[in-house]
C-alpha positions in Angstrom: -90.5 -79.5 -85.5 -94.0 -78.6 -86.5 -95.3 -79.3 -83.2 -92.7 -76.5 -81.9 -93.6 -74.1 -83.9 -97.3 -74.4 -83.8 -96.5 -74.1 -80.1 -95.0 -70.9 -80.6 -97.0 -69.5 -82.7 -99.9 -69.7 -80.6 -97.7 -68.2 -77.6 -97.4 -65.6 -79.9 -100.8 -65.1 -80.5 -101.9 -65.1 -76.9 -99.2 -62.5 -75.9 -100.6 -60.3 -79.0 -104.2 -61.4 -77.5 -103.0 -59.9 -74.2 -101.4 -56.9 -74.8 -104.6 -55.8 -77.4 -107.2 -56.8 -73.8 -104.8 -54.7 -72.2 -104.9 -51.6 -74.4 -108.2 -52.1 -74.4 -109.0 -51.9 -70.5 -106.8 -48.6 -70.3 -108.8 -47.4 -73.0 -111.7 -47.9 -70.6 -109.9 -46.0 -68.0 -109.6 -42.9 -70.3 -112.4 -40.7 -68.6 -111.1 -41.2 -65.3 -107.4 -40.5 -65.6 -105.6 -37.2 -65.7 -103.8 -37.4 -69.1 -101.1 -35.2 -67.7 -99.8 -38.1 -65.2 -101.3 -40.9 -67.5 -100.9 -39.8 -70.9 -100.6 -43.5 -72.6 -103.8 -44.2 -71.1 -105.2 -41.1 -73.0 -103.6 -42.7 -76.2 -105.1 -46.3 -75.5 -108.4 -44.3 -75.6 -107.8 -43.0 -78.9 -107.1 -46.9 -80.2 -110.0 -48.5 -78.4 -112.4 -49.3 -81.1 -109.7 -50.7 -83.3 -108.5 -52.8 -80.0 -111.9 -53.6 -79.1 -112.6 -54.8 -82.7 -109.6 -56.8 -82.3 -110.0 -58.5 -78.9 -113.5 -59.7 -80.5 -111.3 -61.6 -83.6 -109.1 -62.9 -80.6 -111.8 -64.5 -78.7 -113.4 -65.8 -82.1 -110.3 -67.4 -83.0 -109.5 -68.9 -79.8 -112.7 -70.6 -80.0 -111.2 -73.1 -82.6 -108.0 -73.5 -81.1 -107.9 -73.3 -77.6 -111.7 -72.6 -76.4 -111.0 -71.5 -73.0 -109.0 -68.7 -74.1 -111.7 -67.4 -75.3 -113.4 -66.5 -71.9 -110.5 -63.0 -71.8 -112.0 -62.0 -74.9 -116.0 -62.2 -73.3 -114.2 -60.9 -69.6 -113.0 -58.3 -71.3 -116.0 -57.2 -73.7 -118.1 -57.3 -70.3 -115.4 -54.5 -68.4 -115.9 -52.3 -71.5 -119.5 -52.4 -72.1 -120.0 -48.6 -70.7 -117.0 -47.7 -72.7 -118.9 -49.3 -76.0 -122.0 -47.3 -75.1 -120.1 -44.2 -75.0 -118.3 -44.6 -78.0 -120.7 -46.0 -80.4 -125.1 -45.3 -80.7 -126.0 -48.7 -80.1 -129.4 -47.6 -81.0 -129.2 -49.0 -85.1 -132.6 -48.8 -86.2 -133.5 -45.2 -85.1 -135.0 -42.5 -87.4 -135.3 -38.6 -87.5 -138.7 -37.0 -88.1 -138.4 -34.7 -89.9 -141.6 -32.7 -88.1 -141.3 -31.6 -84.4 -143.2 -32.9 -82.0 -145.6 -30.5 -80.0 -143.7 -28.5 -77.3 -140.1 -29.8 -78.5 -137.3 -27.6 -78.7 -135.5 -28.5 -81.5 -131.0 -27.7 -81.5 -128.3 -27.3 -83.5 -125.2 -27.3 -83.0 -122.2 -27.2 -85.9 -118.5 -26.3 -86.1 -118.8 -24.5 -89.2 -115.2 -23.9 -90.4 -114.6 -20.0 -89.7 -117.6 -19.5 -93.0 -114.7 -20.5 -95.1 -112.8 -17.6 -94.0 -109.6 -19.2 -95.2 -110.9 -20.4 -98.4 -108.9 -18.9 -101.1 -111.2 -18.7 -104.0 -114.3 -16.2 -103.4 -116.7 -18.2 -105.6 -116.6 -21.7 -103.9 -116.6 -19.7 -100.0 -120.0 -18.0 -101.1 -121.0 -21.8 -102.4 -120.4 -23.6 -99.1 -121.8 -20.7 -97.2 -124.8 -21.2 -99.0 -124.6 -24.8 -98.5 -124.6 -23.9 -94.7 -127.2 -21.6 -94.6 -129.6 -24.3 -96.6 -128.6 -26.8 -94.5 -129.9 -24.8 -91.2 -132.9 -23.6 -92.8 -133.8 -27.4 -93.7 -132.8 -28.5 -89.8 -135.5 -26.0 -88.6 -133.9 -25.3 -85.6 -135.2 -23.0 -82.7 -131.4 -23.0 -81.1 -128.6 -22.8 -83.5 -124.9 -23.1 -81.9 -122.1 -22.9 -84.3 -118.1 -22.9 -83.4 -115.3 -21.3 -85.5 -118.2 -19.0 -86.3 -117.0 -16.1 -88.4 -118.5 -12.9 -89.4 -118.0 -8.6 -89.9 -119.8 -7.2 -87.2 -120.4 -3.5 -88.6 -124.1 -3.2 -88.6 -125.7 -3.4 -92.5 -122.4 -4.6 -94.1 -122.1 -7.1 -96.8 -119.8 -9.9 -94.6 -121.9 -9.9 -91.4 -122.7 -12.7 -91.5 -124.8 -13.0 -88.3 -126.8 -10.8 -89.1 -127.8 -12.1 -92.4 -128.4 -15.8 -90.9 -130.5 -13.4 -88.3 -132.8 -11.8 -90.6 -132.9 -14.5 -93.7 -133.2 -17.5 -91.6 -135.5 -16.0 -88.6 -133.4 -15.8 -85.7 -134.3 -12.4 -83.9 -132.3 -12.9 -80.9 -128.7 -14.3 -80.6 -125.0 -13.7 -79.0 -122.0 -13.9 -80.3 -119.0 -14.6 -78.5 -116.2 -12.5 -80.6 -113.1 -14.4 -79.5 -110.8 -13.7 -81.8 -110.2 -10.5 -84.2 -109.9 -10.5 -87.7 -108.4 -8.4 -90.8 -109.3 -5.0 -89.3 -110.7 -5.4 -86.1 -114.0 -5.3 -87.6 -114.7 -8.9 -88.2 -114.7 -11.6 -85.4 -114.3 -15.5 -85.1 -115.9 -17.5 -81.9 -119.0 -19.4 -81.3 -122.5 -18.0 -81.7 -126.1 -19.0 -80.6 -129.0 -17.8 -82.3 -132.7 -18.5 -80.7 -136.1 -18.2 -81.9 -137.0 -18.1 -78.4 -136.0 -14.7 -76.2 -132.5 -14.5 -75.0 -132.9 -12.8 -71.3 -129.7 -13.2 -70.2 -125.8 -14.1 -71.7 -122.5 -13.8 -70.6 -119.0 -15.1 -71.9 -116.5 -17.0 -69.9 -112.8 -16.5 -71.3 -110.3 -19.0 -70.8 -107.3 -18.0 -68.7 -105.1 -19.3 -71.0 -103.0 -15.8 -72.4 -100.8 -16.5 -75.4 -102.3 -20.2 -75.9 -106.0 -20.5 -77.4 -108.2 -16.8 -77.5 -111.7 -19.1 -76.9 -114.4 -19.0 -74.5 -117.6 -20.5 -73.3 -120.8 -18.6 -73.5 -124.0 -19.4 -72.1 -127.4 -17.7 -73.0 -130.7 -17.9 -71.0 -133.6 -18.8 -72.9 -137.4 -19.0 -72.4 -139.0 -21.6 -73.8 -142.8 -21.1 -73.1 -143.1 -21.1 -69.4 -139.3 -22.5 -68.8 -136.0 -20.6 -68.7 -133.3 -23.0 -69.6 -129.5 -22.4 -70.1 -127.4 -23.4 -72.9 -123.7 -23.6 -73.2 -122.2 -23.7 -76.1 -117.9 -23.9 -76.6 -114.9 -24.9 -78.9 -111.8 -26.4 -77.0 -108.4 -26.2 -78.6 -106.5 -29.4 -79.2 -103.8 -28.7 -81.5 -103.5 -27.3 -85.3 -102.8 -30.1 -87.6 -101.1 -28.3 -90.5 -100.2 -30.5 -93.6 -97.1 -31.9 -92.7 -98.9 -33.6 -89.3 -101.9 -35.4 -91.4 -98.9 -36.6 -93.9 -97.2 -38.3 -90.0 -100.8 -39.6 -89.7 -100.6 -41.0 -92.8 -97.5 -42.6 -92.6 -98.8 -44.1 -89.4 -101.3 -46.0 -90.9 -99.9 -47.0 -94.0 -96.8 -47.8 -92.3 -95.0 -45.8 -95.1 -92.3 -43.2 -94.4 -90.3 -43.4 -91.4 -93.1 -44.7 -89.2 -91.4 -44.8 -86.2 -90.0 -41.4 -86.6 -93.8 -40.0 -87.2 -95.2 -42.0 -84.3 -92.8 -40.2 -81.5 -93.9 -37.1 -83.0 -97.2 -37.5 -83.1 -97.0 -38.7 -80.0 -95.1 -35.9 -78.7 -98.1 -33.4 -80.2 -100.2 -35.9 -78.8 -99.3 -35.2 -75.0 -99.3 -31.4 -75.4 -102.6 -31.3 -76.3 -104.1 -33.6 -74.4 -102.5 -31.7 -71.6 -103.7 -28.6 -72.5 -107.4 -30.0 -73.6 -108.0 -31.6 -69.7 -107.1 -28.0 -68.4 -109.9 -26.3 -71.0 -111.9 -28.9 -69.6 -111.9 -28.3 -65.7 -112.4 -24.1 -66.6 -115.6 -25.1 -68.5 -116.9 -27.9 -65.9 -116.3 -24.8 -63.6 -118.7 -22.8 -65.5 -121.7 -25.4 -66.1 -121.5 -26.2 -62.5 -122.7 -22.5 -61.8 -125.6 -23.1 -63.5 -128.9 -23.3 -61.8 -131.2 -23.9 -64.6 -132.2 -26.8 -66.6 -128.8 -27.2 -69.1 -127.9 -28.1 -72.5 -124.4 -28.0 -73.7 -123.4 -28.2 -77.4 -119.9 -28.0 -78.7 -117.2 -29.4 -80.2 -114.1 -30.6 -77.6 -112.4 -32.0 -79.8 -111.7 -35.1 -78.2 -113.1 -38.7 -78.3 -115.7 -40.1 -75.9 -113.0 -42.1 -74.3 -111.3 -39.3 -73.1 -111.1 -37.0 -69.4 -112.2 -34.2 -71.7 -115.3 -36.3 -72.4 -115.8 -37.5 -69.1 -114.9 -33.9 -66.9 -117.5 -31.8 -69.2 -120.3 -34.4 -69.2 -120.3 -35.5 -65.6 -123.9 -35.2 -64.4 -125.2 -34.8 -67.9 -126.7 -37.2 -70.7 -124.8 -37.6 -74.4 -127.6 -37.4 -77.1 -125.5 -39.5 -79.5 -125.1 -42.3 -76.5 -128.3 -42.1 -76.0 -130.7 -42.6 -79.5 -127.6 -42.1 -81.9 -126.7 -45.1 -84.4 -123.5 -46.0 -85.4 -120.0 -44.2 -84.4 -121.2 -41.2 -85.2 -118.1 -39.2 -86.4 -118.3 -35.4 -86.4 -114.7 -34.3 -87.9 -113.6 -35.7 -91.2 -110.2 -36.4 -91.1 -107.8 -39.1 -90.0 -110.0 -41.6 -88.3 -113.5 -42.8 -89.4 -114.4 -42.9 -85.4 -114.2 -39.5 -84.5 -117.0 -38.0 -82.5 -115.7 -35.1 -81.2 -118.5 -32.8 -81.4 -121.0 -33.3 -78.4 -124.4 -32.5 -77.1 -125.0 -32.8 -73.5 -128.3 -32.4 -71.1 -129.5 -32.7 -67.8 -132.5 -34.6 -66.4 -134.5 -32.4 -66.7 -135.0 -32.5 -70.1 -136.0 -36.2 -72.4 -134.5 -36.4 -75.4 -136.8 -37.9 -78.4 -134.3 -37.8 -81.7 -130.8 -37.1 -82.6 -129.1 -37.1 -86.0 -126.2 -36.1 -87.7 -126.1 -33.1 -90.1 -123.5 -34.1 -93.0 -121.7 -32.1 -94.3 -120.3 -32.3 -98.2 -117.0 -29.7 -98.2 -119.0 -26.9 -97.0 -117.1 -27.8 -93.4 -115.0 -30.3 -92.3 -117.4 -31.1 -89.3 -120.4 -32.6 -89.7 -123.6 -31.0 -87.2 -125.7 -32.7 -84.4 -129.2 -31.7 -84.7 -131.5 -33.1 -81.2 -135.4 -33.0 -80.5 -135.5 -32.4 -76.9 -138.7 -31.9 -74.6 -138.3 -30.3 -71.2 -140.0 -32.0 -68.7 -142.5 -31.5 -66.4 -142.5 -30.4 -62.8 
């Protein structure tokens, strides 16, 4: 009898064992597959590290029942080595200095929450406004892109924003996309680059999507000493989570509620924005391909690494975080403790020599990527 069930319950195991490789493998695939036609695939991105994580407790525990087993487990860590690059800064014993190096363009780029434009009480907006403004003076940037930027755009008026972050913080020269209008037409949310360096050129790229998402991508032309580079900078839409949705999430994970109920819903959300995120995607992999200047891209797509968001705007181009960033690097605050959504992309013909995180403490709910990059030599 024992024998019967100790032979079930490691048939058990190794179907579990299977169906975790698996997930795991289409997770892998998640760059490459239109999410429209192969949406589950998109989800088994999204579960990756947890399947990942899993598959390596597999093969660990196969090694003391049945050793062979354990070969799937290695197989399958081999297949997913790029995806484990992409999805987590290998890199663990980098550093930041603090001082740029000679000839480095230093930039940031932050999804900075709209300036608290929804925050209800007056006193703790002006706070975390302050909180943001510090924290880009400390990150002496020469480039500063911010997303859900928000500001009045009357000339001399106490909520423009821009132009105070202009003047205070010494940023002469900048353009701002104003996607969206606010209160009474005179005040403006979108993303916004500000440069230390002289902005020659800019232009804004709206996407053709009327009635769904009022964003953009805009691009400025900078020159940096002898060099004119471009640098892109966008938000991409996923979907809204209100209150309600992050309770489903919840539920998910606690397995509290009626799970089952939350998980098709979520699901349902899931496939609509994913959908809608790979057609932002193509428009702005449209737009850097235009380019014919050295390029950086900053933004927040608000998608994984695993993900054809991920892998339609950064084909061609190098991740910062990928590259010298340590750890999983998670940029958004909520829901999962992996989620790097925000992204900083470059070409070859610049060498990047330090990344780090900017954290935010409730000023945001995103925290910032901050990258020393040098442009290199003809």
């Amino acid at each position: 009898m024992k024998t019967l069930l100790k032979k079930r319950l490691t048939g058990l195991f190794f179907i579990v064992n299977i169906g975790c490789i698996l997930a795991t493998i289409a997770g892998t695939l998640a760059p490459y597959a239109d999410p429209v036609k192969w949406w589950p695939v998109a989800i088994a991105g999204l579960l990756f590290p947890g399947c990942i994580v899993l598959v390596i407790l597999f093969g660990i525990s196969w090694l003391f029942i049945k050793p062979r087993r354990s070969l799937f487990a290695l197989a399958t860590v081999f297949i997913s080595i790029p995806a484990i690059y992409n999805s987590f800064g290998i890199h663990l014993f980098s550093s930041f200095n603090s001082e740029k190096q000679k000839k480095a363009i230093r930039v940031l780029s932050w999804n900075v929450g709209l300036m608290n434009y929804t925050e209800t009480d007056t006193m703790v907006a002006i706070k975390n406004n302050i909180t943001i403004f510090d924290k880009i003076k400390e990150a002496g940037a020469d480039v500063v892109c911010l997303q859900e930027f928000f500001s009045e755009i009357v000339p001399g008026h106490h909520y423009n924003i821009m132009d105070s972050l202009s003047r205070t913080l010494g940023y002469p020269y900048y353009f701002f996309s104003r996607d969206v209008p606010k209160v009474d037409g005179n005040f403006f949310s979108g993303t916004i680059i500000f440069s230390r360096y002289k902005i020659i050129d800019s232009s804004k790229s709206v996407f053709p999507f009327t009635g769904l998402y009022s964003g953009s991508i805009i691009k400025t032309g900078i020159v940096v000493n002898q060099d004119t580079i471009d640098i892109f900078s966008t938000r991409l839409q996923l979907m809204k989570f209100q209150g309600n949705e992050y309770k489903e999430v919840h539920n998910i994970k606690t397995i509290s509620g009626n799970t089952i109920s939350d998980t098709k819903s979520m699901i349902g959300k899931l496939r609509f924005g994913y959908n809608f995120l790979s057609q932002q995607a193509d428009y702005v992999r449209t737009i850097l391909d235009s380019s014919k200047r050295a390029m950086i891209f900053t933004g927040d797509l608000n998608n994984i690494p695993l993900s054809y968001t991920y892998g339609k705007v950064k084909a061609g181009l190098n991740d910062a975080w990928a590259t010298k960033g340590k750890g999983f690097g998670r940029t958004f605050q909520y829901i999962s403790p992996t989620l790097r959504v925000d992204y900083f992309f470059y070409d070859d013909h610049f060498k990047l020599l330090q990344v780090k995180r900017i954290l935010e403490n409730g000023e945001t709910d995103h925290h910032g990527l901050l990258a020393d990059m040098l442009i290199k030599t003809k």
